[in-house]
KOLVEX-247112 format. One record per residue: x negated, y negated, z negated of N, C-alpha, C, O, CB in turn; residue in one letter. Coordinates in steps of 0.05 Angstrom, whole numbers, padded with zeros to 5 digits, always signed. Glycine has a CB too. Example, Ala and Ser with C-alpha at 12.3 -4.5 7.8 and 13.67 -1.06 7.14 Angstrom:
<rs>
-00264+00114-00156-00246+00090-00156-00264+00066-00156-00285+00066-00169-00226+00089-00181a;-00257+00045-00142-00273+00021-00143-00258-00001-00157-00268-00023-00161-00282+00012-00114s;
</rs>
This chain:
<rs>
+02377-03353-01488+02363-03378-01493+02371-03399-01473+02379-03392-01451+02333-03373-01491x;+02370-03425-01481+02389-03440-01467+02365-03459-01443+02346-03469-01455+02411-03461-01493x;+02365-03461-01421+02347-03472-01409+02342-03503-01411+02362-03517-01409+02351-03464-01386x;+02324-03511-01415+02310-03533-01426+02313-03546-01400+02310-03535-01379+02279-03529-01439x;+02322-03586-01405+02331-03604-01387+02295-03612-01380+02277-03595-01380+02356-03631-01401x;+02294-03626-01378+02270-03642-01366+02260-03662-01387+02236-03662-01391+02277-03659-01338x;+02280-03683-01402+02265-03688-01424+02252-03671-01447+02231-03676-01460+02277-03701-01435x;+02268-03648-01448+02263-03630-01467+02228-03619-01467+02209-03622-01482+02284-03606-01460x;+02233-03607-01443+02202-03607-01430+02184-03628-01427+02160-03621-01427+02202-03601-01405x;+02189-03658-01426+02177-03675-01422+02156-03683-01468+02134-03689-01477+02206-03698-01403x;+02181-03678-01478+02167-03669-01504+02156-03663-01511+02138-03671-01525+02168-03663-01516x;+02167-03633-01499+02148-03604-01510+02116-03605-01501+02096-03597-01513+02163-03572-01494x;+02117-03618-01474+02097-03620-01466+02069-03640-01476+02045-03637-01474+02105-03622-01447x;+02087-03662-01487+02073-03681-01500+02052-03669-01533+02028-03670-01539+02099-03702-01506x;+02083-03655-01549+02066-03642-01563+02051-03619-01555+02041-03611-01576+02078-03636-01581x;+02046-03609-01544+02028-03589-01531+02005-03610-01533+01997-03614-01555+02036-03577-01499x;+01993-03626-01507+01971-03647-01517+01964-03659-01543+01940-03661-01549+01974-03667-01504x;+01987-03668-01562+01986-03670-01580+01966-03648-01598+01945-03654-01609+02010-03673-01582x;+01973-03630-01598+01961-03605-01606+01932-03596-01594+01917-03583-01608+01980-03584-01598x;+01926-03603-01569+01898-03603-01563+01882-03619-01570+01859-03611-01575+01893-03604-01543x;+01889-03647-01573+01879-03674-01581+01868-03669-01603+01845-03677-01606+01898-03696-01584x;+01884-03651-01630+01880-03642-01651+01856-03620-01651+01835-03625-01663+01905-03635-01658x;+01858-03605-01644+01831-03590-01632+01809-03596-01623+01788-03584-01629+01832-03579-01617x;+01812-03616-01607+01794-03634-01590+01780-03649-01628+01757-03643-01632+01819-03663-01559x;+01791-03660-01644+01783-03677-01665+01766-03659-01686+01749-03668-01702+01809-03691-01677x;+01774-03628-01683+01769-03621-01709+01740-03614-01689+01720-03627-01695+01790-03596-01729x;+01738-03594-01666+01711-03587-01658+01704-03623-01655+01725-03631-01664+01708-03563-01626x;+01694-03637-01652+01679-03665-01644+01678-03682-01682+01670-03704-01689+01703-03689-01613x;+01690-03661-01697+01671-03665-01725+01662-03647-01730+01652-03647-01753+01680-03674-01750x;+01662-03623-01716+01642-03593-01729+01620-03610-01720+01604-03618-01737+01643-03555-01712x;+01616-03621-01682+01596-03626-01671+01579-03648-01685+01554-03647-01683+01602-03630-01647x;+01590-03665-01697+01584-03686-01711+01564-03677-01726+01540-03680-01722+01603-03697-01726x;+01584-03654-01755+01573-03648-01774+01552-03625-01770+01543-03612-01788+01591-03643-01791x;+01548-03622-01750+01517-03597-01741+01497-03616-01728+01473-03613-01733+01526-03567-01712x;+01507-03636-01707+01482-03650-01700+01470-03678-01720+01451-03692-01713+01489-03660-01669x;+01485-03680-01742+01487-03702-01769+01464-03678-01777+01441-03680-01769+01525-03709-01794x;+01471-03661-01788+01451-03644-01809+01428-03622-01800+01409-03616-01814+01469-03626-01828x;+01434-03613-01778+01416-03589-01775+01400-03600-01750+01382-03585-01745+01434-03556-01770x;+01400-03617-01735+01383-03638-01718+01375-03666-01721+01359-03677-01706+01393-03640-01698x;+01389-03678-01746+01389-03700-01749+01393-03722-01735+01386-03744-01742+01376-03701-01755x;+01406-03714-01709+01416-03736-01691+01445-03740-01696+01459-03727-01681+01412-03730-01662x;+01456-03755-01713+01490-03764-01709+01503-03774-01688+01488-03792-01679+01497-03783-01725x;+01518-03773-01679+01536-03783-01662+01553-03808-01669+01575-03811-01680+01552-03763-01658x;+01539-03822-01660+01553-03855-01666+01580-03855-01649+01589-03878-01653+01530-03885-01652x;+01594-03844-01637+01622-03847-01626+01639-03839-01639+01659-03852-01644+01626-03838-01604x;+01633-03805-01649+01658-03787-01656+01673-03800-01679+01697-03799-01676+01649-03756-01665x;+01664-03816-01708+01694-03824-01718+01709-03844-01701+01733-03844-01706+01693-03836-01747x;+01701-03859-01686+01723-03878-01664+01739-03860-01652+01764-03861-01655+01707-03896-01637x;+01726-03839-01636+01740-03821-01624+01759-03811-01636+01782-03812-01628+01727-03805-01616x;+01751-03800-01657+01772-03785-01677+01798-03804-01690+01818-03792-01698+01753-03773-01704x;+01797-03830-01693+01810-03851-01691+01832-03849-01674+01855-03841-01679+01796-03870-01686x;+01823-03856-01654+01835-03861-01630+01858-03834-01626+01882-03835-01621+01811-03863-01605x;+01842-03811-01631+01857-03782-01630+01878-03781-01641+01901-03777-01631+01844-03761-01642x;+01872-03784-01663+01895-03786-01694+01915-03809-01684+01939-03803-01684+01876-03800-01731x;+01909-03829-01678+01930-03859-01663+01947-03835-01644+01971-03829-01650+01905-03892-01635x;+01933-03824-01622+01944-03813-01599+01962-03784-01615+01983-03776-01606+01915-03805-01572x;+01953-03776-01633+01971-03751-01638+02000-03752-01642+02020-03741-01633+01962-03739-01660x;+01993-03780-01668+02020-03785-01673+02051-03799-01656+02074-03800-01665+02014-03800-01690x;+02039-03808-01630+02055-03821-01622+02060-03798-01607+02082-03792-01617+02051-03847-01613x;+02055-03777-01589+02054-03755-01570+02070-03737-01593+02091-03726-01587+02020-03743-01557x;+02062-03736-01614+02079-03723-01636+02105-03726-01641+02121-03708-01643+02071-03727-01658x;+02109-03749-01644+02138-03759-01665+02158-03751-01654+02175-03741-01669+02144-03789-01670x;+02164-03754-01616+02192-03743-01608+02196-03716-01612+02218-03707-01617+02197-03746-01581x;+02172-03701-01610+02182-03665-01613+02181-03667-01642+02205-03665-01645+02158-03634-01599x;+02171-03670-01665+02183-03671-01692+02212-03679-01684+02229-03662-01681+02168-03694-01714x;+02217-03707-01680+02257-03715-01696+02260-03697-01670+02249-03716-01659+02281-03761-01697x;+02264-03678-01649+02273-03668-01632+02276-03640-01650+02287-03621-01639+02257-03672-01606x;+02269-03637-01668+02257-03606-01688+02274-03609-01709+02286-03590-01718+02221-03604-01702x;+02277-03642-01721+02298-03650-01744+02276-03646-01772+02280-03646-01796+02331-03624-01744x;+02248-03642-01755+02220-03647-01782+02220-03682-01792+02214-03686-01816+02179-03640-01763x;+02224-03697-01782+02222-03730-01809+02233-03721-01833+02251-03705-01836+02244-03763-01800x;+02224-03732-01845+02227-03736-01878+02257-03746-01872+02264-03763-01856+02204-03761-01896x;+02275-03730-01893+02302-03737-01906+02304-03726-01928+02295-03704-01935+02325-03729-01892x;+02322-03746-01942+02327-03747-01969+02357-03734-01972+02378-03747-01972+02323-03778-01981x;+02354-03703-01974+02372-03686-01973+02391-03680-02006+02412-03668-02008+02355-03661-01961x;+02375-03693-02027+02389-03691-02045+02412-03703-02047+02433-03695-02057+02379-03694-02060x;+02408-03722-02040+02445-03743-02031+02459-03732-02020+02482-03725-02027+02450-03771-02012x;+02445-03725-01992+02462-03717-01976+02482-03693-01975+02504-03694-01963+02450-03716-01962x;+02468-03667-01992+02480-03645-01996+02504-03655-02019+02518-03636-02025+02458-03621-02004x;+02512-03681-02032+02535-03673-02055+02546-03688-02037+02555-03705-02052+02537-03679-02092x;+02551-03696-02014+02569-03716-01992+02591-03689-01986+02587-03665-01991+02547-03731-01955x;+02614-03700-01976+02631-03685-01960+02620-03681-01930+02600-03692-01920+02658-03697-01960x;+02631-03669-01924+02617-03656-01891+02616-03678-01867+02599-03682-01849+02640-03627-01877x;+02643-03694-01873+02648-03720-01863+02632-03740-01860+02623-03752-01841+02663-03728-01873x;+02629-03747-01898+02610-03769-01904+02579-03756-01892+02570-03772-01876+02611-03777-01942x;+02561-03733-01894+02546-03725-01884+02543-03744-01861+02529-03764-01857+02550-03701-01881x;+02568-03725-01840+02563-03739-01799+02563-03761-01804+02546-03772-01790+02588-03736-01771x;+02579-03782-01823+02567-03809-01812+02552-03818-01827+02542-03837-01816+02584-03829-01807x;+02544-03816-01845+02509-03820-01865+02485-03808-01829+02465-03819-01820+02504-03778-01912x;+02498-03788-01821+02468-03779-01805+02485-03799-01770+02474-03807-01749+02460-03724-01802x;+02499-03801-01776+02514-03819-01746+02490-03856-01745+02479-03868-01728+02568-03831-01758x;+02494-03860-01778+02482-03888-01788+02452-03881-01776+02439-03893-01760+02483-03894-01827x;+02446-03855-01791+02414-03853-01794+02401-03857-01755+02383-03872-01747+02406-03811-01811x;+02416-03840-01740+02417-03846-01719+02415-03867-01700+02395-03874-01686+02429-03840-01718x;+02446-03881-01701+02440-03919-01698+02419-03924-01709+02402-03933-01693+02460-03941-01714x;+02412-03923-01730+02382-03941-01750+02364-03940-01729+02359-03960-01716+02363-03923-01783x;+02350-03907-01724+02338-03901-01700+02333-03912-01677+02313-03922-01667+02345-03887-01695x;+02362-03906-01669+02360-03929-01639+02353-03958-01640+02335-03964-01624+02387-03932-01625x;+02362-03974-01653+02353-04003-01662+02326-04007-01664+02312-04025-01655+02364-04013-01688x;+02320-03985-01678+02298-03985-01693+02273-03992-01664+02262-04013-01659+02296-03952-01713x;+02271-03971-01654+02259-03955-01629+02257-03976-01609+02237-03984-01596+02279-03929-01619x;+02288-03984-01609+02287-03995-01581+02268-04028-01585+02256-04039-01567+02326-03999-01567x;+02272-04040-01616+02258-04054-01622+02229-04052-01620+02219-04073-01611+02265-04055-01640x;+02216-04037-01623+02187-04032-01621+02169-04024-01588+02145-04027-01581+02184-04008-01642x;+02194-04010-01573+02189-04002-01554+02184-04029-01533+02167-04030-01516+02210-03982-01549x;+02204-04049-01540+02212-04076-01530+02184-04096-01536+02175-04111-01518+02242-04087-01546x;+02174-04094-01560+02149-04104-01568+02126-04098-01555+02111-04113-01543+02145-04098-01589x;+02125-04073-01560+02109-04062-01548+02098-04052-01520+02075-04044-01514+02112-04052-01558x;+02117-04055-01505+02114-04063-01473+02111-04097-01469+02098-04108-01452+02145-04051-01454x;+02126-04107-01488+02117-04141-01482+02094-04150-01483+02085-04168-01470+02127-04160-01499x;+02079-04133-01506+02051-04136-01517+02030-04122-01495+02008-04130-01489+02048-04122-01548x;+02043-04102-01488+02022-04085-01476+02014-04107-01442+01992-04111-01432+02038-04044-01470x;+02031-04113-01435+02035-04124-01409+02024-04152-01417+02012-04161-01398+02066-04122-01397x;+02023-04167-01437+02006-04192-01443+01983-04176-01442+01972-04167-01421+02011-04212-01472x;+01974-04171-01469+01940-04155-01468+01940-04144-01441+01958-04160-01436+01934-04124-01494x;+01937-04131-01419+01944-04129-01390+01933-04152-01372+01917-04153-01353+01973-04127-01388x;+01948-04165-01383+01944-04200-01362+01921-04211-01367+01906-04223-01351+01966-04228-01371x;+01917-04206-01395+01889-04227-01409+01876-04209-01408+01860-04218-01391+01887-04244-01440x;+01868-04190-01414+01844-04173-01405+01841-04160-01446+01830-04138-01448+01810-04199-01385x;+01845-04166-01458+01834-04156-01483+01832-04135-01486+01848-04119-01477+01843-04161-01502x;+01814-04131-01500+01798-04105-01510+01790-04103-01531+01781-04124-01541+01778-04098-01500x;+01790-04077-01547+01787-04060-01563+01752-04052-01571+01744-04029-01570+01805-04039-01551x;+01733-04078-01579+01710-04069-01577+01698-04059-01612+01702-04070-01633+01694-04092-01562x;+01687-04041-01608+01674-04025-01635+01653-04006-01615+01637-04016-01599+01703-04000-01659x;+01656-03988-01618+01628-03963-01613+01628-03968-01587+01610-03975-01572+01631-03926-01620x;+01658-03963-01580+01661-03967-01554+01677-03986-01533+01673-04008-01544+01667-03948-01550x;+01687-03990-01517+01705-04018-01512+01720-04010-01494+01715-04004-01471+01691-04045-01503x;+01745-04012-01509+01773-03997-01492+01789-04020-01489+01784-04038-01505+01794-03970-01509x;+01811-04025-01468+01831-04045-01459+01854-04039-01479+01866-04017-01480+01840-04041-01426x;+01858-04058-01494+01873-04049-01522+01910-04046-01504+01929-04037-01516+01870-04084-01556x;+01912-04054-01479+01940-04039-01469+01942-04016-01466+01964-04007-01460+01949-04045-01448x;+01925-04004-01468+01918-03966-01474+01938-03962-01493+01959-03953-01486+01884-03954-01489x;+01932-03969-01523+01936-03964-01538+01967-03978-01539+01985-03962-01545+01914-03967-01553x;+01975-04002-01535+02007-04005-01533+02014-03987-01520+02027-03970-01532+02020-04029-01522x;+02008-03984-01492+02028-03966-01476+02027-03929-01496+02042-03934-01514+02013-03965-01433x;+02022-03916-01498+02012-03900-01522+02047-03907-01543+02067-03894-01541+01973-03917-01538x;+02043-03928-01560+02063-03944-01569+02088-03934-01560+02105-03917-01568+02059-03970-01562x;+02085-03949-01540+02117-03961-01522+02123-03925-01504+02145-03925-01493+02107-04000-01486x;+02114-03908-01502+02113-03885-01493+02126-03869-01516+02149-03860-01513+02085-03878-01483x;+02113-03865-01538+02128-03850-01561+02153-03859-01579+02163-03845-01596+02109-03846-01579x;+02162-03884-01572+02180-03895-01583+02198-03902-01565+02220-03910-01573+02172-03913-01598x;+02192-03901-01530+02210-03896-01513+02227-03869-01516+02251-03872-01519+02197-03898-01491x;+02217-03844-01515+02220-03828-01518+02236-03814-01554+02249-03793-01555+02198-03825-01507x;+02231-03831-01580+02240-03833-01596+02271-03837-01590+02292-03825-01591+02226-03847-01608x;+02262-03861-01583+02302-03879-01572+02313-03861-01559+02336-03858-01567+02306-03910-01545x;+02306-03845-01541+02323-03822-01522+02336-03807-01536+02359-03801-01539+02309-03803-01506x;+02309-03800-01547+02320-03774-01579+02347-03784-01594+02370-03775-01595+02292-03775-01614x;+02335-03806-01604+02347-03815-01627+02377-03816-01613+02398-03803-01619+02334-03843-01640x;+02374-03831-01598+02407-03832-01573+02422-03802-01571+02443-03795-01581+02395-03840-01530x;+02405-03785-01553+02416-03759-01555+02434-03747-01583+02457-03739-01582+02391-03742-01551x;+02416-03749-01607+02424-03737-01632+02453-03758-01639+02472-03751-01653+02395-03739-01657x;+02447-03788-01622+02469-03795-01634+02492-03791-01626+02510-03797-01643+02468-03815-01638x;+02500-03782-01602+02514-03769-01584+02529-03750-01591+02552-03747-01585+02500-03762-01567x;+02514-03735-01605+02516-03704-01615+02531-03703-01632+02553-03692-01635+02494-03691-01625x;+02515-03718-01649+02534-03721-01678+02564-03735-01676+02583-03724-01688+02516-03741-01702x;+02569-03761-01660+02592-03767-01658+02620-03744-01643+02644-03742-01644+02586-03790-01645x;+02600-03733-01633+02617-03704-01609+02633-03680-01640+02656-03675-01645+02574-03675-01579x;+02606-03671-01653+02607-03660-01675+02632-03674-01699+02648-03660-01710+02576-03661-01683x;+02631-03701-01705+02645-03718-01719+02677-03717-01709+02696-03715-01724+02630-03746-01716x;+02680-03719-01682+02710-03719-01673+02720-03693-01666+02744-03690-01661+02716-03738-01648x;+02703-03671-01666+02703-03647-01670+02721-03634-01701+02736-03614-01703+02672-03642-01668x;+02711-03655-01724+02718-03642-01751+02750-03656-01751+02769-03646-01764+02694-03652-01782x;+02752-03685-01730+02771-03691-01744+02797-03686-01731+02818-03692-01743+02768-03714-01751x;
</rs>
């Protein structure tokens, strides 16, 4: 087994929380749905919470998915390609990625660091500093871009490899 770099771990670890967060959501709607019906006291926080959870899963999620090669691809094209056209159809898909990533990541630290300065917040049940939630953002799509970089790396290594 090949020993894992430090981003690798830095992933894995993310989805790990990811995965508690998820746990954390499903018990805090059992709790809901027992103190809703069998005490009649509801919990006015838990769907915000569970909000917020679901926001936080996905972004702690997404690098260990494309790090797994789990995103959605449209493999029917791809399999009547030559092996060639394949690496650079997935070389493109790659670039897309990085652009993509580094675009949002760029936003999203710009944004997070205004909301930051001005103070805004996130008020409903409860009242959170809505740069929480960018940095969150700019954290999973930092980490996307790495990915996405790495894989693109790979594949070009793989690509001059065939030729």
């Amino acid at each position: 087994m090949k020993d894992k770099g430090t981003f690798d771990r830095i992933i894995d670890t993310m989805a790990i929380v990811a995965g508690i967060l998820l746990v954390a959501a499903v018990l805090i709607v059992c709790i809901d749905i027992c103190t809703r019906y069998f005490i009649q006291k509801p919990q006015v926080w838990t769907v915000e919470v569970c909000e917020y959870i679901l926001f936080g899963i996905a972004f702690l999620g997404a690098p260990w998915l494309l790090k797994l090669g789990g995103h959605i691809s449209v493999d029917v094209v791809i399999e009547h390609l030559g092996s060639k056209s394949q690496g650079r159809l997935r070389l493109l898909s790659t670039v897309t990625g990085v652009l993509i990533s580094a675009i949002i990541c760029w936003f999203s630290l710009a944004t997070s660091w205004d909301c930051f300065k001005s103070g805004v917040l996130v008020t409903k049940t409860l009242t959170i500093p809505k740069h929480y939630f960018l940095i969150l953002i700019f954290l999973g799509y930092f980490l996307l871009l790495v990915e996405f970089a790495r894989q693109f790396f790979q594949q070009l290594k793989e690509l001059r490899g065939k030729q």
